[in-house]
C-alpha beads as a LAMMPS data file, in Angstrom:
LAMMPS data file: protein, C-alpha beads

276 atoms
275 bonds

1 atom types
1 bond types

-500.0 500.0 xlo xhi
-500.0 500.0 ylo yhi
-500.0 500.0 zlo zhi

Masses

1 110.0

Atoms # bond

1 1 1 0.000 0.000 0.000
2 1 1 1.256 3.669 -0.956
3 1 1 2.282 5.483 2.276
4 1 1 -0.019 8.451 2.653
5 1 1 1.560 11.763 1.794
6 1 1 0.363 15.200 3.303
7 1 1 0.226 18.322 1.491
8 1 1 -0.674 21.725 2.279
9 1 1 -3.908 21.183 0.292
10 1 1 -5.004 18.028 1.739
11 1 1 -4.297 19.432 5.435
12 1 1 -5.930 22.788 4.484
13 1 1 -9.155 20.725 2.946
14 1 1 -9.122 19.240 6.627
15 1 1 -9.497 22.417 8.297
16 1 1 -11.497 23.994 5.909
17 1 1 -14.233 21.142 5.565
18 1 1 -14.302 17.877 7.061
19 1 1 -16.753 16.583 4.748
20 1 1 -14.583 17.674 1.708
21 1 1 -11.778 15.499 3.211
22 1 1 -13.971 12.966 3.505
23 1 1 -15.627 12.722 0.029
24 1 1 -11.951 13.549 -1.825
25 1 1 -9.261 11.427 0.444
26 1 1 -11.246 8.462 2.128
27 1 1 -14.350 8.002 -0.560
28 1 1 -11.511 8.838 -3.526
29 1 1 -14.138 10.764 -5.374
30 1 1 -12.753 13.223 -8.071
31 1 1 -14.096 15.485 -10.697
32 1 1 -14.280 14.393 -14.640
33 1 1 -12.198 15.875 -16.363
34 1 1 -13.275 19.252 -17.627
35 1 1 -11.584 23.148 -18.165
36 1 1 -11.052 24.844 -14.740
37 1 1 -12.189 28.385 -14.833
38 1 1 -10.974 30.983 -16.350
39 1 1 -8.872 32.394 -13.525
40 1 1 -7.354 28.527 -12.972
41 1 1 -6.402 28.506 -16.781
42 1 1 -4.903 32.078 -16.910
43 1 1 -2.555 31.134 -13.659
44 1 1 -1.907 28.145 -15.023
45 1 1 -0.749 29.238 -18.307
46 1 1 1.614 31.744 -16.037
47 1 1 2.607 28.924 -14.151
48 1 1 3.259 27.095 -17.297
49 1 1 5.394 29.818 -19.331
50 1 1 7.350 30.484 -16.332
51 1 1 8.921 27.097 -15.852
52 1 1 9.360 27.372 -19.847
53 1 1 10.840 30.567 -20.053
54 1 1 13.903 30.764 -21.507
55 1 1 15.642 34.625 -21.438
56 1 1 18.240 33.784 -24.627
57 1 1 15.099 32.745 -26.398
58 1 1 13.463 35.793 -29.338
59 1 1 11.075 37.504 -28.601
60 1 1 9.176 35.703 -31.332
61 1 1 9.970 32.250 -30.047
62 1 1 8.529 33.142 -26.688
63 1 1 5.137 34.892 -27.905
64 1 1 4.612 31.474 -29.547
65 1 1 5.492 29.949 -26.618
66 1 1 2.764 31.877 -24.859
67 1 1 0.323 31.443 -27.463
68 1 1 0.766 28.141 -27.733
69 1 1 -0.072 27.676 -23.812
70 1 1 -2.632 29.973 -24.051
71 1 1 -4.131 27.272 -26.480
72 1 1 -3.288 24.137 -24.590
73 1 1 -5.529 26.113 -21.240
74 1 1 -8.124 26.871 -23.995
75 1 1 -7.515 30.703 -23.214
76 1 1 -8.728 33.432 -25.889
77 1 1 -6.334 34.340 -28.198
78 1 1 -7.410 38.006 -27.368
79 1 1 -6.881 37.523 -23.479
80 1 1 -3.582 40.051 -22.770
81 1 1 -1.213 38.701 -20.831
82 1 1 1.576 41.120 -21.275
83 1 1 1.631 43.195 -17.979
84 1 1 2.397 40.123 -16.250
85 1 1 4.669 38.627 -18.737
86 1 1 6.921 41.951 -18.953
87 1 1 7.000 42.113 -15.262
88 1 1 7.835 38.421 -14.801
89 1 1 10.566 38.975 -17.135
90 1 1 11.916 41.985 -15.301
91 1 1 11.758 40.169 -12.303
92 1 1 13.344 36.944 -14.009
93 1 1 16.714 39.686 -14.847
94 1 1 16.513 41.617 -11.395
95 1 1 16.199 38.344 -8.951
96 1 1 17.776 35.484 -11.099
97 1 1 20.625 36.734 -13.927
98 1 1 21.730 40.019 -11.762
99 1 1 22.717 38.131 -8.925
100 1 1 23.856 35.019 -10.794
101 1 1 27.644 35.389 -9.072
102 1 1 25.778 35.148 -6.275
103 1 1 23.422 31.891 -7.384
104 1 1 24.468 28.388 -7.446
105 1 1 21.724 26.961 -9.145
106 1 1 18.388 27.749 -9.902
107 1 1 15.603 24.659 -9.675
108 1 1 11.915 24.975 -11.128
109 1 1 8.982 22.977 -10.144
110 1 1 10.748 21.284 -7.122
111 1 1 9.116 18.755 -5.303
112 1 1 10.069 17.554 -1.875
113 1 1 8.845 15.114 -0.273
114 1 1 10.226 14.216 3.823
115 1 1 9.836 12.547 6.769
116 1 1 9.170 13.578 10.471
117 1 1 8.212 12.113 13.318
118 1 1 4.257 12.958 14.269
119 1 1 2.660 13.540 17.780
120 1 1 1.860 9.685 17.752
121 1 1 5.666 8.757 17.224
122 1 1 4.999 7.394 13.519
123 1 1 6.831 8.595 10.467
124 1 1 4.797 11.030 8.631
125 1 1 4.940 11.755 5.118
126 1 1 4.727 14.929 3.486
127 1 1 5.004 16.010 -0.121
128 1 1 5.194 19.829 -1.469
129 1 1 6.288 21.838 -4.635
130 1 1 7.627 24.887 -4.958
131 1 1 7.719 27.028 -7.782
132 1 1 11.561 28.571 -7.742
133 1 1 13.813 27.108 -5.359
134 1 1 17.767 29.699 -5.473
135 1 1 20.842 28.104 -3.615
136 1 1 23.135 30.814 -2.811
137 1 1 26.845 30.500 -2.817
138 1 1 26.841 31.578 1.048
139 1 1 24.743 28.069 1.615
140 1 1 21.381 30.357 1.764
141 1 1 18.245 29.366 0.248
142 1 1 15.629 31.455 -1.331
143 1 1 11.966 29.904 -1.978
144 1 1 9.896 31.934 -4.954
145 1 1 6.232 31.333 -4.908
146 1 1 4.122 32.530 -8.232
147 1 1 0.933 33.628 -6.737
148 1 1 -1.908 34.412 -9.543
149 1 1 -4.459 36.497 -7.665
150 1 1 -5.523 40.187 -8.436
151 1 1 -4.235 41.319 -4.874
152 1 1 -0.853 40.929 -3.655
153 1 1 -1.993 39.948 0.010
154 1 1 0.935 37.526 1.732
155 1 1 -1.169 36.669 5.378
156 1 1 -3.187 33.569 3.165
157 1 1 0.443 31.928 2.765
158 1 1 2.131 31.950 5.549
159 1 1 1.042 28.188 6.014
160 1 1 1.938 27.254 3.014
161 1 1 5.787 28.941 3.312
162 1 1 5.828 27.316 6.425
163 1 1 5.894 23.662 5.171
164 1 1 7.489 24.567 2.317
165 1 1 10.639 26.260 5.084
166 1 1 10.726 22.878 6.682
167 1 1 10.902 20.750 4.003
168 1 1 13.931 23.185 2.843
169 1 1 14.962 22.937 6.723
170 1 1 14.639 18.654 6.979
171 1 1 15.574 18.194 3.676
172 1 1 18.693 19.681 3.406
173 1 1 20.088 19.429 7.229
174 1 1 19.602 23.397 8.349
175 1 1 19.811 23.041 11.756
176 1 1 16.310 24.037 13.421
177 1 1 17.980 27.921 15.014
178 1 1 19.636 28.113 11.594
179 1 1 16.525 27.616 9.408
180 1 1 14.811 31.113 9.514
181 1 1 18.016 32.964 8.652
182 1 1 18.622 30.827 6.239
183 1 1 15.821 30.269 3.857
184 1 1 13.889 33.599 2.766
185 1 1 10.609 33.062 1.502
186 1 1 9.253 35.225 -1.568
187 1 1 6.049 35.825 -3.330
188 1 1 5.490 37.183 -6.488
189 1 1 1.959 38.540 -7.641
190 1 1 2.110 38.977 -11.372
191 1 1 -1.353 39.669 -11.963
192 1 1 -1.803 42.445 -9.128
193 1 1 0.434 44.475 -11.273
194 1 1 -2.253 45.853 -13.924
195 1 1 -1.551 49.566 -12.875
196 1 1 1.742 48.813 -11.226
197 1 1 5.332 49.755 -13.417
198 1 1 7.973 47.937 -11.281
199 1 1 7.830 44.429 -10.085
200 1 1 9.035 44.876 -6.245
201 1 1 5.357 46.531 -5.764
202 1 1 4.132 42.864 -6.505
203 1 1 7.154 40.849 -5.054
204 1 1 6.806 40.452 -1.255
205 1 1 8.724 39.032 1.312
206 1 1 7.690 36.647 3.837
207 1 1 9.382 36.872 7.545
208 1 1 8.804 33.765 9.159
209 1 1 9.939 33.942 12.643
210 1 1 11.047 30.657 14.538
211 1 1 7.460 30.785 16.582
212 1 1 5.334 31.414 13.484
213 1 1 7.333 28.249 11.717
214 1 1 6.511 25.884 14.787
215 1 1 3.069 27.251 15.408
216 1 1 2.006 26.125 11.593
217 1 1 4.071 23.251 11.936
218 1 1 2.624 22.234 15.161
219 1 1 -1.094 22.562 13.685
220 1 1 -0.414 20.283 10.528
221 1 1 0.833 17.716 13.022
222 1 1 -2.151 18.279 15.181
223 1 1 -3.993 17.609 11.976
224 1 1 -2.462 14.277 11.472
225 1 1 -2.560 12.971 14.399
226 1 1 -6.530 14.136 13.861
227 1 1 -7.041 12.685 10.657
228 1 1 -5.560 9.349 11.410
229 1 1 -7.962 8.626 14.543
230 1 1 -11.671 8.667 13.292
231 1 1 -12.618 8.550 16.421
232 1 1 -11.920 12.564 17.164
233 1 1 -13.804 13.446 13.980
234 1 1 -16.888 13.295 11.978
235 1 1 -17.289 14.873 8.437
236 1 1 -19.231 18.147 8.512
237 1 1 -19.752 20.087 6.006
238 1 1 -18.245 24.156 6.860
239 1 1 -19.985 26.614 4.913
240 1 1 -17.184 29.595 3.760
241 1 1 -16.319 31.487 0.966
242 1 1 -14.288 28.413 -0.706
243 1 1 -17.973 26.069 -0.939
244 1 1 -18.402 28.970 -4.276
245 1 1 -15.209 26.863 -5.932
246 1 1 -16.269 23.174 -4.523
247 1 1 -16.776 20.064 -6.634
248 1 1 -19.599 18.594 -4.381
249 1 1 -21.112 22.196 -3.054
250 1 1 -25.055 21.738 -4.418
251 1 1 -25.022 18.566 -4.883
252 1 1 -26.347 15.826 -3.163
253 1 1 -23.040 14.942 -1.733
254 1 1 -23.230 17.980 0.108
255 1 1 -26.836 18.737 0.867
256 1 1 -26.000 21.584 4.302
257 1 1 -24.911 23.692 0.937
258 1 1 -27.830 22.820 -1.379
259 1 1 -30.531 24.236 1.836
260 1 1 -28.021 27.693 1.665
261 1 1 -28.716 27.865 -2.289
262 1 1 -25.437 26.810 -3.598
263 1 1 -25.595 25.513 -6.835
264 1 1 -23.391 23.131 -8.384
265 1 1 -20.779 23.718 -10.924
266 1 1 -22.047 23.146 -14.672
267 1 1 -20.140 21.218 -15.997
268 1 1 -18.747 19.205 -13.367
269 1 1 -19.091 15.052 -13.246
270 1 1 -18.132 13.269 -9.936
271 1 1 -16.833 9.908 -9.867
272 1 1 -14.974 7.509 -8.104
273 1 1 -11.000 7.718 -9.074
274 1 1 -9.040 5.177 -10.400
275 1 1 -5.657 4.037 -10.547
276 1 1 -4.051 2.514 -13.348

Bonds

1 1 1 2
2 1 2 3
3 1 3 4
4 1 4 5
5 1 5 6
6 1 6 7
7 1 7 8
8 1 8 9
9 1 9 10
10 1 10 11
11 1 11 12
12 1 12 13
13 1 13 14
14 1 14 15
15 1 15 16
16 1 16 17
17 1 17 18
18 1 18 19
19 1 19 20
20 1 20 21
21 1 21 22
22 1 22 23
23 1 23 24
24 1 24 25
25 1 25 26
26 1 26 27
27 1 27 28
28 1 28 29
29 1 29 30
30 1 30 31
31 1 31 32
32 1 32 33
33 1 33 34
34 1 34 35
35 1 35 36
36 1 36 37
37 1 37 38
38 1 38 39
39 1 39 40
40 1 40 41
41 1 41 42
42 1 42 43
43 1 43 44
44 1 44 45
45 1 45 46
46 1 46 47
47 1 47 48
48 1 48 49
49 1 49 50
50 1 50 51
51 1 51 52
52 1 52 53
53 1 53 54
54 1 54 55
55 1 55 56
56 1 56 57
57 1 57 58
58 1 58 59
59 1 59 60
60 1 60 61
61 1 61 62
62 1 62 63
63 1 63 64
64 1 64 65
65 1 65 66
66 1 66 67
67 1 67 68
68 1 68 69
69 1 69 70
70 1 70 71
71 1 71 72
72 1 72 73
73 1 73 74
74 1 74 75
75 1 75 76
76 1 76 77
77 1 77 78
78 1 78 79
79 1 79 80
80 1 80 81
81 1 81 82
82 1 82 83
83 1 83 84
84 1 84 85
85 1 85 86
86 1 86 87
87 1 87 88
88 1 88 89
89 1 89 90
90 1 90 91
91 1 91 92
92 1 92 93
93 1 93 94
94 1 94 95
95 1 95 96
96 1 96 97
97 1 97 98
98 1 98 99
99 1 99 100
100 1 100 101
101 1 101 102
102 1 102 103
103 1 103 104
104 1 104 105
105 1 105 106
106 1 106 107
107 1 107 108
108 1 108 109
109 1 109 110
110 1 110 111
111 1 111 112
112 1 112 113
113 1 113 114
114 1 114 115
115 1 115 116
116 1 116 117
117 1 117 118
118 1 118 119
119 1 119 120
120 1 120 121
121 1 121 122
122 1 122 123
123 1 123 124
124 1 124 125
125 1 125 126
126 1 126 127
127 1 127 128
128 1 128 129
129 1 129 130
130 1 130 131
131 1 131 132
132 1 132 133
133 1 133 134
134 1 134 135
135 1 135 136
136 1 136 137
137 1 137 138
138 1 138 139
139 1 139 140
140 1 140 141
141 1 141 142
142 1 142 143
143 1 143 144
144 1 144 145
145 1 145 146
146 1 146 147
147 1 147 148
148 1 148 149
149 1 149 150
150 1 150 151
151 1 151 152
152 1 152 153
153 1 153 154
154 1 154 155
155 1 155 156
156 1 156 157
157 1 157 158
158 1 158 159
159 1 159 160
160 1 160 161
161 1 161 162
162 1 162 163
163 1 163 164
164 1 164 165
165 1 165 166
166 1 166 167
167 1 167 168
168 1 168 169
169 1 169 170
170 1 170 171
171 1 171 172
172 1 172 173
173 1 173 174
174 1 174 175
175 1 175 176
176 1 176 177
177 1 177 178
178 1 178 179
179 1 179 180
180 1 180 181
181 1 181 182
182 1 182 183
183 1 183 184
184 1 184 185
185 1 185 186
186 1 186 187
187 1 187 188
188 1 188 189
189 1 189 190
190 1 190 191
191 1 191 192
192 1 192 193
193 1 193 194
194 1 194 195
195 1 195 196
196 1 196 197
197 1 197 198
198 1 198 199
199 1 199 200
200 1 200 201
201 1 201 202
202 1 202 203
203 1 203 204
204 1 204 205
205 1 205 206
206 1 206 207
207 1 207 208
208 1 208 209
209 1 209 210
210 1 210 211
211 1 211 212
212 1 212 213
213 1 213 214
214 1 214 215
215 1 215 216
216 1 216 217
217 1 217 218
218 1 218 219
219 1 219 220
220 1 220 221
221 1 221 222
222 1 222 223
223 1 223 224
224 1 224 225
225 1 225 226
226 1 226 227
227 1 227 228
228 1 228 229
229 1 229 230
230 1 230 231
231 1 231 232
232 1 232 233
233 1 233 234
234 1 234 235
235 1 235 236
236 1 236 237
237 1 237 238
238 1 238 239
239 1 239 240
240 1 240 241
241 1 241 242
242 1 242 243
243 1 243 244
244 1 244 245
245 1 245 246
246 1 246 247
247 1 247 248
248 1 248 249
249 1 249 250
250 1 250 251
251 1 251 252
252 1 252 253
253 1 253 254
254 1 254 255
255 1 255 256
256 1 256 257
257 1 257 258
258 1 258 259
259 1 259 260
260 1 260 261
261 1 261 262
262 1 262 263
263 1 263 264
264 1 264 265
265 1 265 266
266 1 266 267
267 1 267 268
268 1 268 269
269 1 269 270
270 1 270 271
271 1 271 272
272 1 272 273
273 1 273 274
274 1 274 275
275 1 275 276
């Protein structure tokens, strides 16, 4: 049997909605496969044409890169992505080839996945990504996070960069009162830029202090150690802003959110998952 591997999204579904946990990690119910909305598709064709991007490549060659992503997301042709393209690319020359004599290497799309010991005494596992991970020559480490919404608002991460610090911190042996002046944690928010003309407005540091690191820590492995007795928990559905994005909100799967007068996606088809 796979060992079970904990993300910030499958711990965050847990605190969010209990129910949601439920129906996607225990009844392994997913959604057919169908295009996200438009706001998934633009970040992910950002997401996309940032791992892709290569600075020696023309000008031409990269607005057919672009507009070949653009049709792989099934984005408009006529959708403008250039503000956040030109500022991604200034910040790609400002934070990545003006301090290269500073760099070591430069890693997209890393995953790490680690072990630590939970509140039971058990290995856990847990798995993350992280969109830009810098290696300085002075053994410092600098995380970049891509963040596609219209406001440039850090205090919804600071979970997130938490795991993502310790993985940095477990993974490559910082010692624990090393870790915070270490690793820096950065955010970039391309598409809160539309009236901005310099990326730093929309690139923002995140301090992460040695209390805030164990207190987010802590609460994941509370979490766990929650999620792995089903005695200390029922599933519930939570009504919040997020039921306006869920799979199963209006449905019959989730009938608390059909008597508020959610409706269900269009579109949407829930099944079981399978595994090849």
């Amino acid at each position: 049997m796979a060992k079970k591997k904990y993300s910030v999204s499958r711990l965050n579904t847990f605190e969010n909605c209990t129910l949601k946990y439920k129906l996607l990690y225990l009844d392994y119910l997913t959604a057919e496969e169908v295009s996200g909305n438009i706001n998934t598709r633009k970040g992910n064709v950002f997401h996309e044409f940032s791992e892709k991007y290569n600075p020696d490549s023309s000008i031409e060659n990269q607005q057919l890169l672009l507009k070949s992503i653009k049709i792989k997301h099934d984005i408009d042709e006529s959708y403008d992505f250039t503000k956040p393209i030109d500022l991604f690319k200034i910040f790609y020359e400002k934070e990545f080839l003006d301090k290269k004599d500073l760099i070591t290497s430069i890693e997209r799309e890393v995953s790490l996945d680690f072990e630590t010991t939970g509140l039971d005494g058990k290995l856990k596992n847990f798995t993350a990504k992280i969109d830009v991970l810098v290696s300085m020559v002075d053994g410092s480490y600098i995380i970049y996070d891509y963040k596609t919404s219209k406001t440039a608002e850090t205090r919804y991460h600071v979970d997130q960069m938490s795991l993502y610090m310790k993985a940095i911190q477990i993974i490559k042996k910082i010692p624990t009162e090393d870790v915070c002046s270490r690793v820096q944690v950065k955010l970039f928010f391309p598409f809160a830029a539309m009236e901005s003309d310099t990326y730093l407005d929309v690139l923002k540091n995140i301090v992460i202090t040695p209390e805030i690191l164990e207190f987010h820590f802590s609460k994941y492995l509370e979490h766990i150690d929650t999620i792995e007795d089903l005695s200390k928990w029922t599933p519930e559905a939570k009504i919040n802003p997020l039921c306006d994005y869920c799979m199963f909100s209006g449905t019959l799967y989730c009938k608390k959110s059909q008597e508020r007068g959610f409706s269900a996606i269009r579109g949407i088809k829930i099944k079981k998952k399978t595994w090849s």
